[in-house]
N, C-alpha and C positions, 0 to 999 in steps of 0.2 A: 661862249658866255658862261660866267659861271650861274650858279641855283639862286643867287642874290641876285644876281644881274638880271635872268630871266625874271624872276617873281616882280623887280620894279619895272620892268616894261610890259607884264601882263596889268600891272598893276595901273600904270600911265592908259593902257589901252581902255582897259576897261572903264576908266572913270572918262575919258573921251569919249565913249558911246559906242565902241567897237562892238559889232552883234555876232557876227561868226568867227571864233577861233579855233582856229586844227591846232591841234595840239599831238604835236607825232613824239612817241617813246613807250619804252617797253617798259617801264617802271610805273605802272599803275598807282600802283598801293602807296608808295615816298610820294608823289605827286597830286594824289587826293587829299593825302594829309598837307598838306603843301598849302593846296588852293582853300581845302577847307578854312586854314588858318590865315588866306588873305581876302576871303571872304569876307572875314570879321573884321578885319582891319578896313576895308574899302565899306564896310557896313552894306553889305549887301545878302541876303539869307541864299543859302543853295539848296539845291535840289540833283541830287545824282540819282541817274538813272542807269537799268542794265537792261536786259532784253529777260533775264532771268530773275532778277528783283524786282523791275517796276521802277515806280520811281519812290525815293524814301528823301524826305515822309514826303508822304499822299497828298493829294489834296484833301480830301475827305478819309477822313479815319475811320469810313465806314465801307470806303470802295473798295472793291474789287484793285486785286494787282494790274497794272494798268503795263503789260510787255509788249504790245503792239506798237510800232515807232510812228505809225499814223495818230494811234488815239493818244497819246503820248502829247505832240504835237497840238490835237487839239484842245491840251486839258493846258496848255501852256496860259492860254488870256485868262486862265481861272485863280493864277497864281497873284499876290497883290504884287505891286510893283517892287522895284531894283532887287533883282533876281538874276542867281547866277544857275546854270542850268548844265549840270555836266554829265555829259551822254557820251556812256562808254563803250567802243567797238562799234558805232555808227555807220562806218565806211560800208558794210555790206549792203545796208538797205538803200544807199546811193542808186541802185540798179533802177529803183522803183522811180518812173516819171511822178506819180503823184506823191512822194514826199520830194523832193525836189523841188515840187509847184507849188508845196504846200510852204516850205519854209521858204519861199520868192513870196508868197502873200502875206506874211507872217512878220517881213522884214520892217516894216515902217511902224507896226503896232509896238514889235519890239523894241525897237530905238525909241519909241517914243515914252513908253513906259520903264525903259533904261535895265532893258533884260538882256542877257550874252547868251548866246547856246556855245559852250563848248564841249567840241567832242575829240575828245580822248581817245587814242589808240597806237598801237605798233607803227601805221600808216596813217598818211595825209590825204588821200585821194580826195581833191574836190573837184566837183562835176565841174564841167564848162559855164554851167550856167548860172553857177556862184563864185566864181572867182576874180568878179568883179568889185563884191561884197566880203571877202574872206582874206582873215591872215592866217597863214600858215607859220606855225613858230614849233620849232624846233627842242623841243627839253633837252635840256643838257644832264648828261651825267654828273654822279655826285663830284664833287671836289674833293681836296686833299681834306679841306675840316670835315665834313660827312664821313670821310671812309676812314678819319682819325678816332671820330666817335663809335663808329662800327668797331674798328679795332680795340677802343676800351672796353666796349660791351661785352665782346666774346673773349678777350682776358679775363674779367671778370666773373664772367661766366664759366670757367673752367674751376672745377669739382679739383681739389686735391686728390684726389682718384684716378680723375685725365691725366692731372699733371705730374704723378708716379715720380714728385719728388718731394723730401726731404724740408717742411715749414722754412728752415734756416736757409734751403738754396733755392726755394720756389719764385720768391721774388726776384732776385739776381737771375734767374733763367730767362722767365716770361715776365716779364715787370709789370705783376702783382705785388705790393699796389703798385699801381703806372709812374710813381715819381723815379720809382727804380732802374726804369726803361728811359734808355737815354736820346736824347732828341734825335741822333744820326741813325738810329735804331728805327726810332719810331716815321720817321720820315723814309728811309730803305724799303718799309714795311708797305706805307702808302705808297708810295710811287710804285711800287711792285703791281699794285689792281687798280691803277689808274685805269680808265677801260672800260671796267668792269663796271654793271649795275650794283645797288645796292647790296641786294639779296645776294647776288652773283659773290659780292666782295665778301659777305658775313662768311657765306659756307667756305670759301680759298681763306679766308683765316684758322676755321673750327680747325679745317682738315689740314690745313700748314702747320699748328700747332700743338691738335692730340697729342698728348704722352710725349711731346716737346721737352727733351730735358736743356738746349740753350738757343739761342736767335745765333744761326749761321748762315752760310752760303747757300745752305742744301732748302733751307725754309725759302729764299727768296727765291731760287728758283724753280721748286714747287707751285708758288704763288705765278711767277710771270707764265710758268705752263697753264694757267687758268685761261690764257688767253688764247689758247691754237685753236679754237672753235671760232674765232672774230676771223680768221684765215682762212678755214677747213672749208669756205663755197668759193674759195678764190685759185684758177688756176694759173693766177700773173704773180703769185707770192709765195716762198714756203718757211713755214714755221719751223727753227731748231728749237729744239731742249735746250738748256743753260747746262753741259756736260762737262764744257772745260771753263779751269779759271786760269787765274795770274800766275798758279804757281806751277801749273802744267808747261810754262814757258821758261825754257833754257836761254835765261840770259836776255839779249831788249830791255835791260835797267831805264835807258833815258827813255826809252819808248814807254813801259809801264808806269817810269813815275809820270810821264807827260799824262798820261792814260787815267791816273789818280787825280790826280791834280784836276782835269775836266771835271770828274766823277764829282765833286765837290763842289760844281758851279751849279749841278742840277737840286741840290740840296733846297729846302724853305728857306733858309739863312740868306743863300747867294740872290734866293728871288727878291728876299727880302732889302736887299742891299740894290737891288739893280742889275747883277749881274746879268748878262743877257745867256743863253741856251749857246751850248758851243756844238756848230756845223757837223764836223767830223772831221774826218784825216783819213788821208791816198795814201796807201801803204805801197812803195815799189820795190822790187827786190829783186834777188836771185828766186829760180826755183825752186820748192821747198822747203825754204829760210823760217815756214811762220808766219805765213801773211795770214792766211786763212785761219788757224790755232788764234791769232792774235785778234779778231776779229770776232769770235766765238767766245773769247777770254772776256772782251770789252762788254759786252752783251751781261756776263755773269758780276764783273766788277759795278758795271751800274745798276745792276738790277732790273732791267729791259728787256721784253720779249725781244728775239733775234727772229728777222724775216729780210731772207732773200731773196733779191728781185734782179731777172736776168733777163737783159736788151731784150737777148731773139726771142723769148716768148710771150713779147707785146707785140708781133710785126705778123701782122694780117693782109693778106690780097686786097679785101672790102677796100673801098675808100673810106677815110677817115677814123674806120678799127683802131688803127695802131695808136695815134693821139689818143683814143678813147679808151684803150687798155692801160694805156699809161698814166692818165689823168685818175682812171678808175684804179691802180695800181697805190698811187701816191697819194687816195683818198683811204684807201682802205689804212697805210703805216700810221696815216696823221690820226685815225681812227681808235688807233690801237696807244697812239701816243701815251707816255715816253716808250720810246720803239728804239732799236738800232737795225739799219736799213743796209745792209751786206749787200756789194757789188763786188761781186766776185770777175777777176778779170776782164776788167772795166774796156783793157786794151782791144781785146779782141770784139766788142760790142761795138764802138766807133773806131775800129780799124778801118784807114781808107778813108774819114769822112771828107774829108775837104774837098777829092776826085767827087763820090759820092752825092755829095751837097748839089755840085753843080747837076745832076743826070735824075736823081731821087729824090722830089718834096718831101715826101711822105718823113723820110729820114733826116732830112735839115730842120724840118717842122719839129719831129720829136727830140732833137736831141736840143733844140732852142726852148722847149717847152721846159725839159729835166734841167739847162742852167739856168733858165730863169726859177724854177725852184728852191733850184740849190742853194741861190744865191737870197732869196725873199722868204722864203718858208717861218714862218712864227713856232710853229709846231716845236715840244720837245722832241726829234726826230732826232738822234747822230746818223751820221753817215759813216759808211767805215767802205770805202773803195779800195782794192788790191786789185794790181798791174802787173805784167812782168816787163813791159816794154813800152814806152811812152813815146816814142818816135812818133807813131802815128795817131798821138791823140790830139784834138783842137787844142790848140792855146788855151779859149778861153776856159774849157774843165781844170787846166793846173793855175788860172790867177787866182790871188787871194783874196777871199771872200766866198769862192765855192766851199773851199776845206779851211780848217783852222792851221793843220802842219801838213807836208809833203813830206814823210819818212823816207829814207832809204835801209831799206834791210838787207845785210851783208850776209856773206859766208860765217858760220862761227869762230870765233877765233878759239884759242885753246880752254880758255875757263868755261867759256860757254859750250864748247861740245861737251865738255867732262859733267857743266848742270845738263847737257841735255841728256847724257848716257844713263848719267842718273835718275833721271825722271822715269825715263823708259824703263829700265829695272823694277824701280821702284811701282811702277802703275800694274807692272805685271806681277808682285808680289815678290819680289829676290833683292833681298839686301844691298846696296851698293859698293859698301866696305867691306864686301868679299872679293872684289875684283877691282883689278891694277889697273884701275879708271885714267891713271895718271898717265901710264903709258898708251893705251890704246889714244886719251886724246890726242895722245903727239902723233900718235903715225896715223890720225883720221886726218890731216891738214889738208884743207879744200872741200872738206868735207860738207853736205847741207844737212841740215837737221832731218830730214825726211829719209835722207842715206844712211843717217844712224839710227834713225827709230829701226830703218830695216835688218841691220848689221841685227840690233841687240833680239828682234822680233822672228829673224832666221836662223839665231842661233838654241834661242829658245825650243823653236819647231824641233832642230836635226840633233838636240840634247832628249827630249823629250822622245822623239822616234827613237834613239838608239837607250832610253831605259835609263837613262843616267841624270844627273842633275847639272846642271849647265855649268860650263867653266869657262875660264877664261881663254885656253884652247879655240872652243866653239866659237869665241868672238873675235878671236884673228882672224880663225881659217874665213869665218864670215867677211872680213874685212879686206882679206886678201883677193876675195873675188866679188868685189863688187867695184865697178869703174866707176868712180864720182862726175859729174855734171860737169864740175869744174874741168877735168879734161876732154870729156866729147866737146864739149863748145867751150872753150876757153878764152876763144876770139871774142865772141859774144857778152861773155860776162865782163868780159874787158873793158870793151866799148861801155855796156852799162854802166860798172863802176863810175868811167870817167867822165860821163852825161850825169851822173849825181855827183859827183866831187863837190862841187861849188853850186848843186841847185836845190839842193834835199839836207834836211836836216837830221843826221847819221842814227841809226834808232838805237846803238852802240854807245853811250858817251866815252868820249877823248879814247876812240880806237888806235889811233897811234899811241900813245900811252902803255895801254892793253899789251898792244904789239911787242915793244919793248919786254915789258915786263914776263910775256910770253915765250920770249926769248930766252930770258934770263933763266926762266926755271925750266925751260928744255935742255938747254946745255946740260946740266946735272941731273939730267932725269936718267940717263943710262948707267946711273952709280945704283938706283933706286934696286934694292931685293927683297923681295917677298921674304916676311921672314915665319910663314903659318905651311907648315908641309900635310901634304892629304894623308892622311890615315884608315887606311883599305877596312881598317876593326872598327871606324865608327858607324853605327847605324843609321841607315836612310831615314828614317824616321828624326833624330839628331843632325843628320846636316840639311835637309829640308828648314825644319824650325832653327838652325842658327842661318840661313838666307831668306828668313821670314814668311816660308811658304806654312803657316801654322797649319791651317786648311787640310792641306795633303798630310804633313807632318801628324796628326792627329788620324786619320786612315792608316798611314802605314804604321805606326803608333800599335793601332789596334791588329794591324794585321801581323804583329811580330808576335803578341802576345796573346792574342786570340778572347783573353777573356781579361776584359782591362776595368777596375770597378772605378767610380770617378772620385775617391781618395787616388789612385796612384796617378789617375791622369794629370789631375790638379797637382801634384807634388813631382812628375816627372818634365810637364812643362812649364812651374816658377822660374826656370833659371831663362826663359824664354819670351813669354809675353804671360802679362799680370793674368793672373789664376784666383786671386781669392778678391771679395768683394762682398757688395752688398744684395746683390741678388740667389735668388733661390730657384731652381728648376722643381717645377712639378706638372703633374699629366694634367692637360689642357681639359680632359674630360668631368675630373677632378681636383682643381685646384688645393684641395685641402692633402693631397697626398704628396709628399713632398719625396722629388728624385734627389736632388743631394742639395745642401743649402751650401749661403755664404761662398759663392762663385762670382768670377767679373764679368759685366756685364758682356765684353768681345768675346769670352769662355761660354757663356751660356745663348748668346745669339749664334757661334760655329754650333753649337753643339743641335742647336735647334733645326737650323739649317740643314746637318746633316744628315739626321735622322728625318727631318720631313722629305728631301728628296732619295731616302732610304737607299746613305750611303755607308750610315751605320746602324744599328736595330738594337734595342733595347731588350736585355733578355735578365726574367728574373735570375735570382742568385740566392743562395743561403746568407744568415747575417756572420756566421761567421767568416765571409769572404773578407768581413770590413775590421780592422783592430777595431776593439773597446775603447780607446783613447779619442779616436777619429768620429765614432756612432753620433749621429743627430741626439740628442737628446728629448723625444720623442716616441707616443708607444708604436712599437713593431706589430708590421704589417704580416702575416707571413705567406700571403698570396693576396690579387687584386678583386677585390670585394665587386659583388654585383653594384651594389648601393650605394649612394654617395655617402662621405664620411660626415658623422656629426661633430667632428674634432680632428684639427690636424693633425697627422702620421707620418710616419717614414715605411717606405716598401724599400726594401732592397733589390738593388736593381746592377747592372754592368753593361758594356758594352762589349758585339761582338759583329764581325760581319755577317753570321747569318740571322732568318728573323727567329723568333722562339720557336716551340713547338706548337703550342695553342693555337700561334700567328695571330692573336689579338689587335686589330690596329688600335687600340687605346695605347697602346705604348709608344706607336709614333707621332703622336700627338702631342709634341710637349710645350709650356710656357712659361714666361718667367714672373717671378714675386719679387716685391724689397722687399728684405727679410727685417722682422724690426729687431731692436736693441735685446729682446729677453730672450 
């Protein structure tokens, strides 16, 4: 129910006569204010009580704080009639027979003078001997409008100081003002702390959005990590990170637009229209094709906590355990709703069932329990199931209505090994278009995406042990020794293929197409010649940063040159990755002391990085290390002052691998400024 729905049937309750309401939730403070203001509406006056306040206001505005839940009780006939009476954290004094006894003699006075005791708390616990008399009602967490409002509040509340940008891009970022922020934006934003209590929601905003320079992938699922604590008592579920997205996947076009496509039914618009919540989708496949990547991708496209829930670790000896870890399992995702519920190798969980069913209740029970979920569940839940093998799964898991599609996920064909090789490279920081992607895809054929991440991931290692920087060498000799899936079991994949030909919808669109066209550009691919020859004279330092390892490139950088000042650094990698900008480096200790301005911001985040895990050391320098053309225009420092600056400066400063001689850690401490226009 949502927070309108609950407040009209506390509302129906109480004007009915209703005396004892539990009222169970962890959101105190939204919920006083809440009642406070249907108090006024049902014209009835309250009275909240704590064990640490009393009750406010008093009866007498002369008495004593009245904390005792006995004398409390007794001061209740004192109050004039239609009175709401909200008593918070109650449940402990349960224990006591004589408040018990006392609110069973209290029942009829109260009805009759049209009084409610409600008590408020985390817990519902009512005694046996009132639950005859007692509704237990449930608060519901806030809603998509509450957590929209939350969301205005804390944009609004961001300081041009937090938001360390720019008047002109501040609204286009964080949409201040809110019209700027666009509806698919603002809804991503709230579904992401769906879950979450109020308070809970404000702070995964503050802290998604500090020094936020735009609304990305990285803010949402920051936000959906807010929720591994709704998980962290449960050992029938486990909570992923939002690590991989869409683009981490080589190829599956009709699969990921299928994948969009849902993504947009969970939207306000689609509710608003009717749409209903879509099931999920059985990913079946070869080994290592993707199922699981792609499962982990869907999680970060919808913006979803991802929690995985596996058969064997609901199947207990107890009687009736295992029903009850699962029921307990499938209340905790609907809990956490909008969720995506990862069944990882679904096969292997109801392998056997049918044999099974007849010899095992326990096991026909639960797995009737999870299709009848699957198939009735209201919850925004997706389901995202991967198989390798469906021979032996029941019918009724593959009819439609449990899942929305039945994918089948193949072997890569050609384009898609070469996105996938690429990806790999690229994740690991080395350029793609260094290496003759074109050819290696041809001679991977048969290949699984998991057999290339390793080709590109063990050539790395045995480049890296031997001192050198990886080539394309590394990822043959790689290639040449590793046996693909495809021919240990060939038989296998075979039979699979042809049990999805005509029952699965191909996660590939129009792979015979593909095929063809596959073809066509293999034929001429043995004309193809590298036409870049290696050059033994250029510096390590130089072909690191042309395979985009900056990082390293930047060490070895320094360790060619020994004492490198951040004029040459910036002018020796422009031709590389963007060097100049609008930020400025200065020691963290002192912000006003400025280590060199007008840097980008990926230039002064390595640089920071490096020197905090002192991989490189800051060591002063004379100013004539720096030309006069290049100097900050600012007075000169000519050593690091004890006291902080009353005016910004420039210290001349350099990079070198060892630390100075003073060894001062004030110099590895650095941070960055936007520097302004003068």
């Amino acid at each position: 129910m949502t927070t309108a729905a609950t407040l009209d049937d506390l509302r129906i309750r109480i004007l009915a006569g209703e005396v004892l309401l539990f009222l169970e939730t962890y959101e105190e403070q939204r919920w006083e204010e809440e009642l406070a203001a249907l108090a006024g509406e049902v014209e009835r006056g309250l009275v909240v009580w704590s064990v640490t306040a009393g009750p406010q206001p008093p009866l007498d505005s002369q008495a004593e704080r009245v904390a005792d839940p006995k004398a409390m009780l007794d001061q209740l006939a004192g109050y004039p009639r239609e009175h709401l009476f909200l008593l918070k954290d109650f449940h402990p004094f349960f224990d006591d027979p004589c408040v018990i006894r006392k609110i069973r003699d209290l029942l009829g006075r109260l009805a009759a003078e049209r009084k409610s005791l409600l008590f408020v708390g985390p817990v519902a616990n009512v005694p046996l001997e009132l639950r005859k008399d007692a509704v237990v009602v449930e608060l519901p967490l806030p809603g998509p409008d509450e957590l929209r409002s939350a969301l205005h509040d804390v944009l609004q509340s961001l300081s041009p100081a937090e938001q360390s940008l720019p008047i002109e891009r501040r609204h286009t970022a964080l949409g201040s003002p809110l019209s700027a922020l666009s509806s698919s934006q603002e809804d991503r934003l709230v579904r992401a702390v769906l879950g979450l209590t109020l308070s809970e929601a404000r702070r995964a905003f503050a802290r998604a959005l500090h020094r936020c320079e735009s609304i990305d992938d990285g803010v949402f699922a920051q936000l959906v990590a807010e929720k591994r604590h709704m998980v962290a008592g449960s050992d029938l579920l486990e909570f992923f990170d939002l690590d991989d997205g869409v683009s981490d996947i080589g190829g599956l076009d009709g699969l990921k637009e299928w994948i969009a496509q849902r993504a947009e039914a969970f939207s306000a618009d689609a509710q608003d229209r009717g749409v209903s919540h879509p099931k999920g989708m059985l990913l079946l496949g070869v080994q290592g094709c993707g199922k699981s990547l792609t499962a982990r991708a869907t999680a970060r496209l919808l913006g979803f906590p991802l929690v995985r829930m596996e058969v064997a670790n609901l199947l207990e000896s107890a009687r009736g355990r295992s029903e009850q870890n699962l029921r307990d399992a499938l209340r905790v995702v609907e809990t956490i709703a909008p969720a995506v519920l990862w069944l990882e190798e679904i096969d292997k969980a109801f392998a056997g069932f049918e044999e099974e069913a007849a010899t095992d209740a326990t096991m026909s029970r639960m797995t009737g329990r999870f299709l009848t979920w699957l198939q009735e569940h209201t919850a925004p839940v997706f389901v995202v199931a991967t198989a390798n093998n469906v021979s032996q799964l029941p019918p009724e898991l593959l009819r439609r209505g449990r899942f929305d599609e039945i994918f089948f996920v193949d072997l890569p064909n050609y384009s898609e090994r070469r996105q996938i090789l690429g990806i790999h490279l690229q994740k690991r920081g080395w350029k793609p278009d260094k290496f003759d992607l074109d050819r290696l895809s041809n001679d991977t054929e048969g290949y699984s995406g998991a057999e290339l991440e390793q080709i590109v991931n063990s050539a790395i290692i045995e480049s890296h042990a031997g001192g050198r920087v990886v080539s394309q060498e590394d990822l043959d000799r790689e290639r040449e020794l590793l046996v693909p899936l495809s021919v240990t079991m060939e038989d296998e994949i075979f039979a699979l293929r042809e049990w999805a030909r005509v029952r699965c919808r191909a996660a590939t669109p129009e792979y015979r197409v593909l095929d063809v066209i596959d073809a066509e550009v293999r034929r001429g691919e043995h004309l193809h010649v590298a036409d870049g020859v290696h050059d033994e004279r250029i510096s390590k330092w130089i072909e690191l940063a042309e395979h985009g390892q900056i990082r390293a490139a930047i060490i070895e950088h320094v360790r060619q040159f020994d004492r490198v000042t951040f004029s040459r650094l910036q002018a020796d990698f422009a031709p590389f990755v963007p060097t100049a900008g609008e930020f400025g480096l200065v020691l963290r200790s002192d912000p006003r002391i400025l280590v060199w301005p007008r840097l980008s911001s990926q230039l002064v985040d390595l640089l920071i990085d490096l020197t905090a895990a002192k991989r490189l050391y800051i060591n002063p320098t004379a100013i004539d290390a720096y030309d006069p053309p290049v100097r900050p225009k600012l007075a000169v420092l000519e050593s690091l002052p004890e006291e902080k600056q009353p005016s910004p400066a420039w210290l001349p400063l350099q990079l070198r691998l060892i630390p100075p001689l003073e060894g001062t850690p004030r110099y590895h401490r650095l941070a960055r400024v936007r520097m302004g226009k003068a």
